[in-house]
C-alpha positions in Angstrom: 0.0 0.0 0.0 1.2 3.7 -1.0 1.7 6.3 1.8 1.9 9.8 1.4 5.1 11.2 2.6 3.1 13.3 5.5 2.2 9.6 6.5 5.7 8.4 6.3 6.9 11.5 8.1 4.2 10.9 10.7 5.1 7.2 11.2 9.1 8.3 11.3 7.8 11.0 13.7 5.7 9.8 16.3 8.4 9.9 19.1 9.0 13.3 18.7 5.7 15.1 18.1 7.2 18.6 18.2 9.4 17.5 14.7 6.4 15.8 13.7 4.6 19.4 13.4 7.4 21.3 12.4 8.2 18.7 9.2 4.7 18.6 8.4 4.1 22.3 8.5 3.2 23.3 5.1 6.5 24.9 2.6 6.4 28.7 3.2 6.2 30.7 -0.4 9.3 33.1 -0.5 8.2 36.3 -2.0 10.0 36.8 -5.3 13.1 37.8 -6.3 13.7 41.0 -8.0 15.0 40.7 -11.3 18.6 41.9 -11.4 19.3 42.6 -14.9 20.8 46.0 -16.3 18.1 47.6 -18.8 19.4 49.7 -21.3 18.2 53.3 -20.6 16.0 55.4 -22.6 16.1 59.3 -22.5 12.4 59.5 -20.7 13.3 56.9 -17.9 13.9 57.1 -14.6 18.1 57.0 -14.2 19.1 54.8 -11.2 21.7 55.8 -9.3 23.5 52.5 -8.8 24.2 49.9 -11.5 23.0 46.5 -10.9 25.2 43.2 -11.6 24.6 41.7 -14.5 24.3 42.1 -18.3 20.3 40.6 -19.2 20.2 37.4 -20.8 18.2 38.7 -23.8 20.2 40.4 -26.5 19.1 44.3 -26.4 18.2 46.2 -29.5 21.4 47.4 -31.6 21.3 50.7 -32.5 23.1 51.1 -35.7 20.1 52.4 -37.8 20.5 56.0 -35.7 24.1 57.3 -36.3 25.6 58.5 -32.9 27.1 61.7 -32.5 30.4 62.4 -33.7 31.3 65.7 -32.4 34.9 65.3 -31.2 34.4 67.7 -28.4 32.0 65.3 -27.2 34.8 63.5 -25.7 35.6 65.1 -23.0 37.7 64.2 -18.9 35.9 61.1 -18.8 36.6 59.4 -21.8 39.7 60.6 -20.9 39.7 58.5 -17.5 39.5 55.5 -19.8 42.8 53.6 -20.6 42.6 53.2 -24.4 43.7 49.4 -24.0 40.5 48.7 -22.1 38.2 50.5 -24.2 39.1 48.5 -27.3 39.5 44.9 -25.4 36.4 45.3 -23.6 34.3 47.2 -26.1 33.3 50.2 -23.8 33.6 54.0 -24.7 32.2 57.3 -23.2 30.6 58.8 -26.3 29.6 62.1 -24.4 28.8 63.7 -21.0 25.3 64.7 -20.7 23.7 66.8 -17.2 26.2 65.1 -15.4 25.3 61.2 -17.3 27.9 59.5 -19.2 26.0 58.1 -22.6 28.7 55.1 -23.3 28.3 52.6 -26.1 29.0 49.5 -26.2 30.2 46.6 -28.1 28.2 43.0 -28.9 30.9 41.1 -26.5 30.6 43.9 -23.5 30.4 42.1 -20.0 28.6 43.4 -17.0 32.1 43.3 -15.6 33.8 45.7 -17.8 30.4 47.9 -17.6 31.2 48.0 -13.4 34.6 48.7 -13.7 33.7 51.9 -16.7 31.7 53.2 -14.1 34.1 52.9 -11.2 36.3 55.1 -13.7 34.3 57.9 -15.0 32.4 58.3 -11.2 29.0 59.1 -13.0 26.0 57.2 -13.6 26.1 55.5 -17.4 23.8 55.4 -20.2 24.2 52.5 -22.3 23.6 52.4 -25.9 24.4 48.6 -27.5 26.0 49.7 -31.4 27.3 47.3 -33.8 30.9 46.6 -34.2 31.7 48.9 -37.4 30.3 51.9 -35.2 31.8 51.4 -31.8 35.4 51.0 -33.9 34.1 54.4 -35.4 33.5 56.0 -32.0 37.0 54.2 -30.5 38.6 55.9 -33.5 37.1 59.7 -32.8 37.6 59.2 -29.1 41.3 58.1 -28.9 42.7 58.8 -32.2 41.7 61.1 -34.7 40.6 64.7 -34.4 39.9 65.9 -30.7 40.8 62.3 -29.5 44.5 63.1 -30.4 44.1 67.2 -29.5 42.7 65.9 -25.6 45.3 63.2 -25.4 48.1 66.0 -24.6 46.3 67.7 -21.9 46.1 68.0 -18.1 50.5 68.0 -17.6 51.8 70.0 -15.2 54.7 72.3 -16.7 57.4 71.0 -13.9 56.5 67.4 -15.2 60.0 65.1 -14.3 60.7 62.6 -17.0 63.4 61.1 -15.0 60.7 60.6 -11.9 58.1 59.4 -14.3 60.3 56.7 -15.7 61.4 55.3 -12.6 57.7 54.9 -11.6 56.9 52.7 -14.4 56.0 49.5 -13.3 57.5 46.3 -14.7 56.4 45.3 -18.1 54.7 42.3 -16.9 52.6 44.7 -14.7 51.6 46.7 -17.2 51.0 44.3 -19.8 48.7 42.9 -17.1 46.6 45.7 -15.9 44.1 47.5 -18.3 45.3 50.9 -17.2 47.9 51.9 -19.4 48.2 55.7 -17.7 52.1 55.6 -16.4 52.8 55.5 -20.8 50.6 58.3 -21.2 51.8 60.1 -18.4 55.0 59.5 -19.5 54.6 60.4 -22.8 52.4 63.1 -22.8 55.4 64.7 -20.3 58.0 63.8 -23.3 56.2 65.9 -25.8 55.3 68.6 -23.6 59.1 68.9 -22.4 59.8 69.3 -26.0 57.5 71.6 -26.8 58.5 73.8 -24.3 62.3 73.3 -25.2 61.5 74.4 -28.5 63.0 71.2 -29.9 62.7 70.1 -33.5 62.6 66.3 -33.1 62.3 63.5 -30.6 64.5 60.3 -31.0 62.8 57.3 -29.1 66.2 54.7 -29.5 66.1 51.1 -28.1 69.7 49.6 -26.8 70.4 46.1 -25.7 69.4 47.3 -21.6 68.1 50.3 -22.1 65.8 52.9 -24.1 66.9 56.6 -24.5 65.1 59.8 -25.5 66.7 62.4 -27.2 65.5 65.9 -28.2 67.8 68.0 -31.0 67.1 71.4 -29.6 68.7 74.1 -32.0 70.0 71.3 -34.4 72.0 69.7 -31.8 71.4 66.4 -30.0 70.8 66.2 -26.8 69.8 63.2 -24.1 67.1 64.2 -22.0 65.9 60.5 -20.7 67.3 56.9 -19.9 64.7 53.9 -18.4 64.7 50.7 -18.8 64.4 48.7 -21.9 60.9 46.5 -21.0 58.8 49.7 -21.8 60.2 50.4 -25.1 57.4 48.0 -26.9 54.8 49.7 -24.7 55.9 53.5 -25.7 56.1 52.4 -29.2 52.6 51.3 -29.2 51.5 53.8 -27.4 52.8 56.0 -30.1 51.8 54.2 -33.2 48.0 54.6 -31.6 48.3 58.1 -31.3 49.4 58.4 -34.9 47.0 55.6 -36.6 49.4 53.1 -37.6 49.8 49.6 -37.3 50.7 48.1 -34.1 50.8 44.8 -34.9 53.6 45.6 -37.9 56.7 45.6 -36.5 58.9 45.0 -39.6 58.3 47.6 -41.6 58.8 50.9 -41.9 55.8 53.6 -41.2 55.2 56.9 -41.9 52.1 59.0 -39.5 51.0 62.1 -38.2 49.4 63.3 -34.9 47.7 66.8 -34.3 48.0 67.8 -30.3 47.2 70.7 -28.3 49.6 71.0 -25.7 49.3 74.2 -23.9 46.6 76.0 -26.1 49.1 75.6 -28.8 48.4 73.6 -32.0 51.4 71.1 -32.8 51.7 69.1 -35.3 54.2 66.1 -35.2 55.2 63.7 -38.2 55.7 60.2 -36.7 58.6 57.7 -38.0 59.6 54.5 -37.2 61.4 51.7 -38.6 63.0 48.4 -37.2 66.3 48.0 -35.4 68.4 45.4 -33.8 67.0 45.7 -30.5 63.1 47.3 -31.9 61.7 50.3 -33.2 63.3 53.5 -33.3 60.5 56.7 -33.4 61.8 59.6 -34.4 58.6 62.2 -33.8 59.4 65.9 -35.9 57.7 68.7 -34.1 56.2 71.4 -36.0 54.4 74.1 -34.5 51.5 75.7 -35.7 51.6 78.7 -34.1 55.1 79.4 -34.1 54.5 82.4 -36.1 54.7 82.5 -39.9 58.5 83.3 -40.6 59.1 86.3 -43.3 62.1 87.7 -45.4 63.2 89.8 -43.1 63.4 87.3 -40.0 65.2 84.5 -41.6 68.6 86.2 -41.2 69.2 87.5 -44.3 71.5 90.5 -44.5 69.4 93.8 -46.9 71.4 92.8 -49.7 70.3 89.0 -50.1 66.7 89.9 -49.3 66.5 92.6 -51.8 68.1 90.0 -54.5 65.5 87.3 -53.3 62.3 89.5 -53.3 63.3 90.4 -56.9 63.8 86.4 -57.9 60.5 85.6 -56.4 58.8 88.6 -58.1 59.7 87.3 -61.9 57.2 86.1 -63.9 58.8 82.6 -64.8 61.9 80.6 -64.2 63.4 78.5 -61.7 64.7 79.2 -58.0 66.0 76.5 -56.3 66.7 76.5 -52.2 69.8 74.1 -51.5 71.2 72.5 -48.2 71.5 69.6 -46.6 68.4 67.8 -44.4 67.2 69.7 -41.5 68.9 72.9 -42.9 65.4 75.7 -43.4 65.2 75.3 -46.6 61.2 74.9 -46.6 60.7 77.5 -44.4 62.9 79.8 -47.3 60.5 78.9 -49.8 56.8 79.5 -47.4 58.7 82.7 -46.5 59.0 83.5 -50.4 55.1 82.4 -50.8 54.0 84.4 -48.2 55.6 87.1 -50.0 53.7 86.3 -52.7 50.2 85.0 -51.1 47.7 87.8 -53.1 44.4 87.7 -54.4 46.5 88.1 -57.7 48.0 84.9 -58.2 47.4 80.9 -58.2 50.0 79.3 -56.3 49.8 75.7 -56.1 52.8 73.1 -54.3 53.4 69.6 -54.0 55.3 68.4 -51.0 56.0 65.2 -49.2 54.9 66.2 -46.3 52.8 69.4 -46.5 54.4 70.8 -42.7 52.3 74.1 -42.9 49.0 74.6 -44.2 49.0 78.1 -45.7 45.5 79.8 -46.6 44.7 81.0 -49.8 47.6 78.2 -51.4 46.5 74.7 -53.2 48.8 72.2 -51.0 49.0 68.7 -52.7 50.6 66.0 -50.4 52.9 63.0 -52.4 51.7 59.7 -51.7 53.9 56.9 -53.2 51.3 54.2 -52.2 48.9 55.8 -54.8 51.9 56.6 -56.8 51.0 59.7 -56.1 54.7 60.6 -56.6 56.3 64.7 -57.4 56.7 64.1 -61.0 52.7 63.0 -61.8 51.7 65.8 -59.2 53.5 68.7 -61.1 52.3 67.4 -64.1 48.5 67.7 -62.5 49.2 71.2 -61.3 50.5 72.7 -64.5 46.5 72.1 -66.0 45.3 73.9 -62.9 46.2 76.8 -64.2 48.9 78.2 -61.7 51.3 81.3 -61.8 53.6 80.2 -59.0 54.5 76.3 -58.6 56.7 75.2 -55.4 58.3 71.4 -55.4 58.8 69.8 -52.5 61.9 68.9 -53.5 63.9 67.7 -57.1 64.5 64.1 -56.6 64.9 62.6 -60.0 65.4 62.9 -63.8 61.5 63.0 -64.5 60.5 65.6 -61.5 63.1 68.1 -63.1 62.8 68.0 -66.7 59.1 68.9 -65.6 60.2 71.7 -63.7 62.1 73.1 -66.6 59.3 72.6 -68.6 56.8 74.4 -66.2 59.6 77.0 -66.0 59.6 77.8 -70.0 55.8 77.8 -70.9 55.4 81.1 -68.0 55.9 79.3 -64.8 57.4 80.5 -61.7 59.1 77.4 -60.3 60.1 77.5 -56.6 62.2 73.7 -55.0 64.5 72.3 -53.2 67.9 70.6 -53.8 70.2 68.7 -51.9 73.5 69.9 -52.7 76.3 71.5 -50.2 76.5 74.2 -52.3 75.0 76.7 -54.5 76.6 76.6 -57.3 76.8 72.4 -56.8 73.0 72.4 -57.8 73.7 73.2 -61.8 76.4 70.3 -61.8 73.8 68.3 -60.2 71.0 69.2 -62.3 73.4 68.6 -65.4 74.5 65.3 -64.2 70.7 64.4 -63.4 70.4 64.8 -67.6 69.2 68.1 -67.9 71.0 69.8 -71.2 72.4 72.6 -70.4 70.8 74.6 -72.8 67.6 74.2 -71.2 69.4 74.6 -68.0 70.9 78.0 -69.3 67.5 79.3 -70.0 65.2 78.1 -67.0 67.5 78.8 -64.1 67.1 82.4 -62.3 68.8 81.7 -58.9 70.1 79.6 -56.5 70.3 80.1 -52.8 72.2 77.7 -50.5 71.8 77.9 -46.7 72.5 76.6 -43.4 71.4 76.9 -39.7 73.5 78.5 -37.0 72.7 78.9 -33.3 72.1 82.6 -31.9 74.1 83.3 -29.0 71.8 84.4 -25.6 71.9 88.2 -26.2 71.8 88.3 -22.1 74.5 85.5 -21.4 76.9 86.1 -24.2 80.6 87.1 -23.1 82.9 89.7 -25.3 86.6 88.2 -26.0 89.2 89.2 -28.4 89.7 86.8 -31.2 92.8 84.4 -31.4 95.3 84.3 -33.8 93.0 81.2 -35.5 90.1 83.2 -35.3 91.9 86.2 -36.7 92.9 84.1 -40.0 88.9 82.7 -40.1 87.6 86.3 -40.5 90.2 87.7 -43.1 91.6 90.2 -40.4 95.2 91.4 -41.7 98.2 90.4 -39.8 98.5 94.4 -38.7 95.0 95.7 -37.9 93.8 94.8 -34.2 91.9 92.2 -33.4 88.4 91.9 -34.0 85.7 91.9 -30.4 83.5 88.5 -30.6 81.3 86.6 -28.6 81.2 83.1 -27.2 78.7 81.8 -25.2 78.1 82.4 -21.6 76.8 80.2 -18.7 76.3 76.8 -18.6 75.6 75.0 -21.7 71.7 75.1 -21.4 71.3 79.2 -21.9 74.5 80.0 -23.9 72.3 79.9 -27.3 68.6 80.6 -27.9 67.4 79.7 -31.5 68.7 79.8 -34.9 69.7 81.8 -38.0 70.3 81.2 -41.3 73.4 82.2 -43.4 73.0 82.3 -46.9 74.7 82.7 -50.1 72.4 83.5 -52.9 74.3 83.0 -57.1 72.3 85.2 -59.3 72.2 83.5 -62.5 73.2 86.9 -65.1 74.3 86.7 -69.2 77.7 86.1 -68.2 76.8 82.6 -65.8 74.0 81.5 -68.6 77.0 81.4 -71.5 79.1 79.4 -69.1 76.3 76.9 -68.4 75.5 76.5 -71.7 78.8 76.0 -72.8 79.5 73.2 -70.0 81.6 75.3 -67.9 83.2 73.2 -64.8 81.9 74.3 -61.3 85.0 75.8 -60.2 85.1 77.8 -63.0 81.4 78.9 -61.9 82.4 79.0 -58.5 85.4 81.3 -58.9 82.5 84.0 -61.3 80.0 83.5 -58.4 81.9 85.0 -55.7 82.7 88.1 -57.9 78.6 88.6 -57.8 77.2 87.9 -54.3 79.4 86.9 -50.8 79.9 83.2 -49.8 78.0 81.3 -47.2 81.5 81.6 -45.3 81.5 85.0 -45.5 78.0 85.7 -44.4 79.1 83.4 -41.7 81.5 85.8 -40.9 79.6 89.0 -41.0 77.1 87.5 -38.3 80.6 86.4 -35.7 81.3 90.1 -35.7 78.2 91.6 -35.3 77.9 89.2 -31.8 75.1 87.0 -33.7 76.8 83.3 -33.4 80.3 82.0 -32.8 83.3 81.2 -35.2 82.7 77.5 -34.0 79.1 77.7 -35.4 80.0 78.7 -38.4 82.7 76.2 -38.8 80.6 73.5 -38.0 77.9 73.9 -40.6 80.5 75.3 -43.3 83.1 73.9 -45.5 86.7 75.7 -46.3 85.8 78.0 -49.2 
C-alpha cells in the first residue's frame, strides 16, 4: 500500500511530536526575487543611481540604424579616465557627458564586468547604448585617435613634469601588460612631448639599446639626451605611439610613416611620426612642427638687406626656376613658405606639392605625395601645371623626371620654386646637369640659387665679449696688422649659452655672363670662382654674423666647408 510522505513522516515521527509538526508544516512561499538585470536606458526613464550586476540574458536592440554623435568635443575628462587598451578589449567608450550622465556605447561582447569597472572610472551614472561593431570602432577611433581624441590626449600636464621621476615609476612590463590601465605610458609620454614643446625642440629620438631605451630631443640642431629607463617599456611607448598616430601596431617590420595633431598648452602642434625596425626594436623619431610658431618672413630669416633685396626680386619674376639648397634639416622649406607668403595675393594661383605638407598656408593649393597611390612629385607637377597656376613650389627635385618637368613648367610662364640637396649653391647646376638636364635648357630656366645653413644665436643676455685668437683672426680675413676683432662666445652653462637659430646664406644670381658658361658646360669651379665676384659666400655671411655678436666662429665652422 502507497503512503503519502506526511504519513511516512508521521510514522518516522511519532516519538517526537514537536518534529512531527514542524516537518509537516506546510512549505512557506518566498516572495519573489527581483530581477537583477541591467536595462538599457532610454532618455524618458527614470536613471538609477546604482548599477546593478549583471548584463540581461536577452540580446538588447542594436542601434546602428541612428548614427551617434560624432562631435569630437564630445569627448571630454571622462573618456579621458578610460585607458585606451580597455576601451578597445572590452568594447566600452564614453561617447559624451550629458547633465552630469555619461552616454557610453558599447560593443556586442561587452560584459557586466567591464560595464562596473567603466563606471568605477568615469564616477558618473552611465547610459548604455548597444551599437554594432563597425560603429563602436568608429566611436574608439574619434575618441582616442583622430581629431579631438589626439588634440585631448596631450592635456592635463603640469609644466614642472620630471621625466626622469616618471620613468622610474613605471611599473614592470609584466605589470603593465597585465593591468588595463595603461596611464604611467601616457603620463610619461604626454610629459615627453610637452618637455619638447617647451624646449622648443625640432625632433624627438625614441632609440632602443640592448638594456636600455633613451630619449633624445635636438634642440637648435643639436642632440641632446634628455631620458634613460629601462628597456621593457620600449614596446609599450612604441605602441602607445603608433596609436596616437593611426598606424599599425601589430607591424613591427616595416617601416611607417604618420602624423598626430595635439594641443599641448593651447598651442596647435603638429608632429610627423617615424619608425622603422632595429636590432634591438623600433626607433620613433617624432618631428615637431608648430602651428603657431609664427609664420617666418624675409626679413626674419637672417638675411642681411642685400640678399633679401636680391630674393624679393627672384620671387617677383614672372617665370623661371629658384632653387633653395642644403643639406636635411637645414630651413630650406621654411625659405620657400617665406617667399610664398611674399607672394600670397588675391592676384596669383599658387599651387605646391610636397611630401609632407608641414604648414598649411590659406589662400595656397597644398597637394601632399603619396607613393602608395603613386601619387609621386613628378605626376603631381604634371597635375598642377593644368590647374592653371602662376607660381608652382616642389617639394623637393628628386629625380630625372621631377626636373625636366620643372624646366618645362619654368619655359611655358611658370614661376618654379624647389628644393635641392646639394652643399652648395653653385653644386645644384652640376647636379642638375649630371641628373640629364642639357644645359641649354638649363641655361635658359635657371634664375637663382640660394644655398643655406642653420647657426645657433648666442643668448643676447649670457653672451661674453673676447678678443679673437690668432685662429680666429685668420677665419675672418683680419690682416696680420689691424687689431683684433671683439666677438662673442657663449656664456653660462651649456643650457642658456644659445637661444634659436639663424640662417646664413649665399644667394648665385644667374646673369648673361653665368647663362654662356652653363650653356657651354663650364666646370663648377670655374662657376664658382664667377659666383663669388657677384654675391658673398655662405662663409663669409658666416663671418659677418661672428662680428656683429650673432653666433660663434665654431658655429659657423661646424655647418660650413673651407671656401
Amino acid at each position: 500500500m502507497r503512503r503519502s510522505g506526511r504519513e511516512v513522516v508521521s510514522r518516522c515521527c511519532r516519538c517526537c511530536p514537536s518534529t512531527s509538526r514542524r516537518c509537516c508544516r506546510p512549505p512557506r512561499r518566498c516572495p519573489p526575487r527581483p530581477r537583477r538585470g541591467l536595462r538599457l536606458l532610454r532618455p524618458q526613464e527614470h536613471r538609477q543611481p546604482h548599477l546593478p550586476c549583471r548584463l540581461p540574458t536577452a540580446s538588447p536592440p542594436t542601434r546602428s540604424a541612428t548614427p551617434l554623435s560624432a562631435n569630437p568635443q564630445a569627448f571630454g575628462t571622462p573618456a579621458r579616465e578610460v585607458p585606451f587598451t580597455f576601451a578597445k578589449r572590452h568594447g566600452v567608450v564614453v561617447r559624451e557627458v550629458r547633465q552630469g550622465t555619461a552616454i557610453c556605447a558599447l560593443r556586442s561582447d561587452a560584459t557586466a564586468v567591464a560595464v562596473a569597472e567603466l563606471r568605477r572610472l568615469v564616477r558618473l551614472p552611465l547610459q548604455l547604448e548597444r551599437v554594432n561593431d563597425e560603429e563602436f570602432d568608429r566611436l574608439l577611433r574619434l575618441a582616442y585617435e583622430g581629431g579631438g581624441g589626439s588634440l585631448q590626449m596631450v592635456g592635463g600636464l603640469e609644466d614642472g613634469a620630471d621625466l626622469a621621476h616618471l620613468a622610474q615609476d613605471l611599473p614592470e612590463q609584466a605589470d603593465l601588460l597585465e593591468s588595463d590601465d595603461d596611464a604611467p605610458i601616457i603620463r610619461l609620454i604626454n610629459a615627453v612631448l610637452s618637455q619638447a614643446i617647451r624646449e622648443n625642440a625640432s625632433d624627438i629620438h625614441v632609440e632602443p639599446f640592448e638594456n636600455r631605451l633613451v630619449v633624445r630631443f635636438r634642440v637648435d640642431g643639436v642632440l641632446r639626451e634628455v631620458l634613460q629607463t629601462k628597456r621593457a617599456v620600449a614596446p609599450l611607448v612604441v605602441s602607445r605611439i603608433k596609436v596616437m598616430s593611426k598606424l599599425d601596431i601589430a607591424e613591427k617590420r616595416l617601416p611607417q610613416d604618420g602624423r598626430i595633431s595635439l594641443r599641448i598648452a593651447g598651442r596647435a602642434v603638429d608632429v610627423r611620426v617615424s619608425t622603422i625596425p632595429s636590432g634591438h626594436g623600433e626607433r620613433v623619431v617624432l618631428r615637431i612642427l608648430d602651428k603657431q610658431a609664427g609664420r617666418l618672413d624675409l626679413e626674419s630669416l637672417g638675411m642681411d638687406a642685400r640678399t633679401r633685396e636680391l630674393m624679393d626680386e627672384l620671387i617677383h619674376k614672372p617665370h623661371g626656376i629658384l632653387l633653395v639648397t642644403g643639406p636635411t634639416g637645414s630651413g630650406k622649406t621654411t625659405t620657400l613658405y617665406a617667399g610664398l607668403e611674399r607672394l600670397n595675393d588675391n592676384s596669383r594661383n599658387i599651387m605646391t606639392v610636397e611630401d609632407p605638407i608641414e604648414y598649411y598656408i590659406d589662400g595656397i593649393g597644398q597637394t601632399q605625395v603619396n607613393t602608395k597611390v603613386e601619387m609621386t612629385f613628378a605626376r603631381g607637377l604634371r597635375a598642377i601645371l593644368r590647374q592653371d597656376p602662376d607660381v608652382v613650389m616642389v617639394g623637393e627635385i628628386r629625380d630625372l623626371e621631377t626636373a625636366q618637368i620643372a624646366v618645362q613648367a619654368s619655359l611655358t610662364g611658370h614661376l618654379v620654386l624647389s628644393t635641392l640637396h646639394t652643399n652648395t649653391a653653385v653644386g645644384a647646376i652640376t647636379r642638375l646637369r649630371d641628373m640629364g638636364i642639357e644645359p641649354f635648357l638649363l641655361s635658359s630656366s635657371l634664375i637663382g640659387v640660394v644655398a643655406q645653413r642653420l647657426v645657433r644665436v648666442l643668448n643676447p643676455e649670457t653672451r661674453v665679449a673676447a678678443a679673437a685668437s690668432e685662429y680666429e683672426r685668420r677665419l675672418l680675413n683680419v690682416p696680420a696688422g689691424d687689431a683684433a676683432p671683439q666677438i662673442y662666445r657663449p656664456g653660462g652653462d651649456t643650457g642658456n649659452g644659445y637661444r634659436g637659430r639663424m640662417g646664413i646664406y649665399e644667394l648665385v644670381l644667374i646673369d648673361d655672363t653665368m647663362r654662356t658658361m652653363i650653356h657651354d658646360g663650364a666646370a663648377e669651379h670655374d662657376l664658382e670662382r664667377y659666383a663669388r665676384t657677384l654675391t658673398p659666400s655662405i662663409r663669409d655671411d658666416g663671418r659677418a654674423k661672428i662680428l656683429r655678436g650673432d653666433t660663434t666662429v665654431e658655429e659657423v665652422l661646424r655647418v660650413t666647408r673651407e671656401d
